[in-house]
C-alpha positions in Angstrom: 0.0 0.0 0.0 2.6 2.1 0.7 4.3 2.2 -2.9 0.9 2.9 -4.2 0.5 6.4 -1.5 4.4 7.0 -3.1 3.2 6.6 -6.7 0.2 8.7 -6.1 2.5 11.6 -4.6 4.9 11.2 -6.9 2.0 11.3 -10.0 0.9 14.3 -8.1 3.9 16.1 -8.3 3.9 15.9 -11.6 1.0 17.3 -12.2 1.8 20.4 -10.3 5.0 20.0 -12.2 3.3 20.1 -15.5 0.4 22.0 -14.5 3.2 24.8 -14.1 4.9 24.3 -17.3 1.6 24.6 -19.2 0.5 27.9 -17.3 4.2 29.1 -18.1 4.1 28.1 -21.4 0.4 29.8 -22.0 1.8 33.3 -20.9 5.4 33.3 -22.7 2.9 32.4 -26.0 0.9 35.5 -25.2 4.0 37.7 -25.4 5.1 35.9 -28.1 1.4 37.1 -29.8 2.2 40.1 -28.6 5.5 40.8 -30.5 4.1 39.7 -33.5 1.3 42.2 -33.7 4.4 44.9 -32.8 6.0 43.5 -35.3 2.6 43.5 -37.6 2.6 46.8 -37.4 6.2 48.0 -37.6 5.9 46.1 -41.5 3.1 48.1 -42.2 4.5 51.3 -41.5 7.6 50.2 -42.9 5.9 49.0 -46.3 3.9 53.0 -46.4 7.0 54.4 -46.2 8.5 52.6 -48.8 5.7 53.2 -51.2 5.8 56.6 -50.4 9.7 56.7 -51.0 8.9 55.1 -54.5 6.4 57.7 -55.7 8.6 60.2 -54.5 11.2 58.7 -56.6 9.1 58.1 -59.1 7.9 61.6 -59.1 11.3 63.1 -59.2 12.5 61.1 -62.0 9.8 62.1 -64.2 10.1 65.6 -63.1 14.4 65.3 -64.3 13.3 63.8 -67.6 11.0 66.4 -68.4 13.1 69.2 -67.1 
């Protein structure tokens, strides 16, 4: 009987083992959703700009071609 009572506190320490791992795992993939959506955001910005940068370009070659 008593290896079964060790077993079961041993299984149960596992559990609160794993339990633990889980929880910790759940928040570090939160902040990893959360960086991404940064990140999201930072591209978008980042692809504007560069659209904006190739008008401008754009814009200014035509402008030295028909100067």
């Amino acid at each position: 009987m008593s290896e079964l009572e060790a077993a079961l506190g041993t299984l149960g320490a596992e559990q609160r083992a794993t339990v633990e791992l889980v929880r910790s795992l759940a928040e570090q993939n939160a902040r990893v959703v959360e960086a991404m959506a940064i990140m999201r955001a930072r591209a978008r910005i980042l692809l504007a700009l560069c659209v904006v940068l190739v008008i401008a370009f754009v814009a200014f070659a035509a402008w030295i071609v028909t100067r």
